[in-house]
Structures are given as structure tokens and as C-alpha cells.
C-alpha positions as CSV (number, residue, x, y, z in Angstrom):
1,X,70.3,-94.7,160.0
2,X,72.5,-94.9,156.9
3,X,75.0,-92.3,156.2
4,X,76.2,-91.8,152.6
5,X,79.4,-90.4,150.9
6,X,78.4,-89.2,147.5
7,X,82.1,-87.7,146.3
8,X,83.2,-85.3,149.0
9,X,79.7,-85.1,150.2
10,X,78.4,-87.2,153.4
11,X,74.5,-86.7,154.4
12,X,72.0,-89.1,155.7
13,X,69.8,-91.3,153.7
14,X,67.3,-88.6,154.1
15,X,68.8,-86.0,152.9
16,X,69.6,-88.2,149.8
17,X,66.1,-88.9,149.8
18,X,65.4,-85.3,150.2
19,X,67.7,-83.7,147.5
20,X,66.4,-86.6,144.8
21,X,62.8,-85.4,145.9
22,X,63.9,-81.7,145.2
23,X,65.7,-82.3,141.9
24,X,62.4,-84.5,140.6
25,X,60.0,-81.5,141.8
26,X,62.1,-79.2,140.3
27,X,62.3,-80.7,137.0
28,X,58.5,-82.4,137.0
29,X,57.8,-80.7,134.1
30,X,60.2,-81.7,131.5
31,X,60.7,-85.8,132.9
32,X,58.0,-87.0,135.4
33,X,55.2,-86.7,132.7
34,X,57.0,-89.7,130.8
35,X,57.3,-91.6,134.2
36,X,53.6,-91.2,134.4
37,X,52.7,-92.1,131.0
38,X,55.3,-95.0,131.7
39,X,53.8,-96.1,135.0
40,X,50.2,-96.1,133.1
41,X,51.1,-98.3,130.5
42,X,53.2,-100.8,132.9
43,X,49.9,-100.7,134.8
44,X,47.6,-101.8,131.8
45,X,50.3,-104.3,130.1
46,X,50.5,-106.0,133.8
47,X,46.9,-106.1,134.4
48,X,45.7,-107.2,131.2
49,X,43.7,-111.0,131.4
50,X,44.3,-111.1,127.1
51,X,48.1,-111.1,127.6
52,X,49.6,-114.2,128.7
53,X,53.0,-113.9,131.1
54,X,55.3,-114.2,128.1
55,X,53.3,-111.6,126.2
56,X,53.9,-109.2,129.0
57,X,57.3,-109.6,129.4
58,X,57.3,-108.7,125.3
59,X,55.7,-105.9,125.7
60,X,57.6,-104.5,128.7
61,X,60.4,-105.7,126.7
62,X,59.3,-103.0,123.7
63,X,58.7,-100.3,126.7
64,X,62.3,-101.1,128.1
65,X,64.0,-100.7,124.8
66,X,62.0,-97.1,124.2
67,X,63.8,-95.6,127.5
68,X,66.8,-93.4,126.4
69,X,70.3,-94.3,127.8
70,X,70.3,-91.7,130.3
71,X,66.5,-91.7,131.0
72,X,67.5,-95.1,133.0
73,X,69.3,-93.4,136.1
74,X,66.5,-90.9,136.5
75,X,63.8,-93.8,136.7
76,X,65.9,-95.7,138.8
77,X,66.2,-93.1,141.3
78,X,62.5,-92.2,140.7
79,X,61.5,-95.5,141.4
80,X,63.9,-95.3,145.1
81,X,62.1,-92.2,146.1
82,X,58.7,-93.9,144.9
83,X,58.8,-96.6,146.7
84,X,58.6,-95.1,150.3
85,X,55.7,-92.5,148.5
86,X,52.9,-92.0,150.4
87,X,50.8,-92.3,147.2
88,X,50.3,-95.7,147.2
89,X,50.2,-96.5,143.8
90,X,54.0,-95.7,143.2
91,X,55.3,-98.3,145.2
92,X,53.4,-100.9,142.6
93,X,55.6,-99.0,139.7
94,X,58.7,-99.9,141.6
95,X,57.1,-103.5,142.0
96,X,56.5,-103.5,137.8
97,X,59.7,-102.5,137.5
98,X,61.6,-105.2,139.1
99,X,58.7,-108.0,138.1
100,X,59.5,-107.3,134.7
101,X,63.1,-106.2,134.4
102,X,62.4,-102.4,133.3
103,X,65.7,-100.9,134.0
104,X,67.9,-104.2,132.5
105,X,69.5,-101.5,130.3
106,X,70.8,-99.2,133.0
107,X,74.6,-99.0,132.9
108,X,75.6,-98.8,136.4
109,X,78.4,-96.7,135.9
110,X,75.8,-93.9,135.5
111,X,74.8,-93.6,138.9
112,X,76.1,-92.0,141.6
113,X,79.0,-93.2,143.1
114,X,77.7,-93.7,146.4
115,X,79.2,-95.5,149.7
116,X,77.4,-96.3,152.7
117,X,80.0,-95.3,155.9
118,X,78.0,-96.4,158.7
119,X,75.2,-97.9,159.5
């Protein structure tokens, strides 16, 4: 198992996975109702049989450029935690996501600095 140094923190992958799972409970109110609103329209662009491939990839194009600078770090930690879910429709959002380039606008220097110590 993976253990992670987040600053002067260490814990496991599963407490990461824990705490993330914590702070999106937490806060489910004010930011996982646009994650599911998201997820539902990446669902009907993607399985849509009027929209050719380059028409999807416009419109996920438009729902990309909607998500607010810092909106990008929480879905791409959303999407980590969601794609081990037990629900088995959010590992498909994490699928959507990378088929269609969701989080191209996520500056990296906004996530966590993390380091993997062993292994």
C-alpha cells in the first residue's frame, strides 16, 4: 500500500481517500449538486446517436470552459474518489472525463503537493 506525504503529513492512501471522502460529505451541499448536474449532462452529450464524435467533443468543450478555475481541483479529486465508488455509475464520470478531456484546464499547481514514500 501507498504511503503519502502531503506537507508535514504522511498517511496511507486510504486515509487520503478517507479525508477526501469526509471533506466531499461535508460539503455535498454547496459543490456535489454541480458534479451531479455535470455528470448528467456528460452522460446525455456521450450517449447521444444525433451527435457525431466531433460534436461531442464541442460540446464537452463548452461544459469544460463553464467549470470555474478552482472548481477543477475539486472534480479532479471527486473523480479519484469516484472511481473506486461502489455506485457504479461514477466510475463512467471518471471514464467521460478522461475520454473527453474535462479537466484540460486544471492547473496543476493547484493540487496538493503530494509524494508517494513507499510503496
Amino acid at each position: 500500500m501507498d504511503t503519502f506525504r502531503c506537507g508535514a503529513t504522511t498517511m496511507t492512501e486510504d486515509d487520503f481517500i478517507i479525508k477526501l471522502r469526509i471533506f466531499y460529505s461535508k460539503h455535498r451541499a454547496i459543490i456535489m449538486h454541480d458534479f451531479d448536474n455535470l455528470f448528467s449532462i456528460s452522460k446525455i452529450i456521450d450517449s447521444s446517436n444525433t451527435l457525431n464524435k466531433d460534436e461531442k467533443y464541442f460540446y464537452f468543450k463548452i461544459l469544460s470552459d463553464q467549470l470555474y478555475y478552482y472548481e477543477l481541483p475539486l472534480l479532479y479529486y471527486y473523480l479519484e474518489i469516484m472511481k473506486s465508488s461502489s455506485d457504479p455509475m461514477k466510475p463512467e464520470f471518471k471514464d467521460l472525463a478522461d475520454k473527453y478531456n474535462l479537466l484540460k484546464n486544471l492547473d496543476k499547481l493547484l493540487l496538493m503537493k503530494i509524494t508517494i514514500i513507499s510503496k
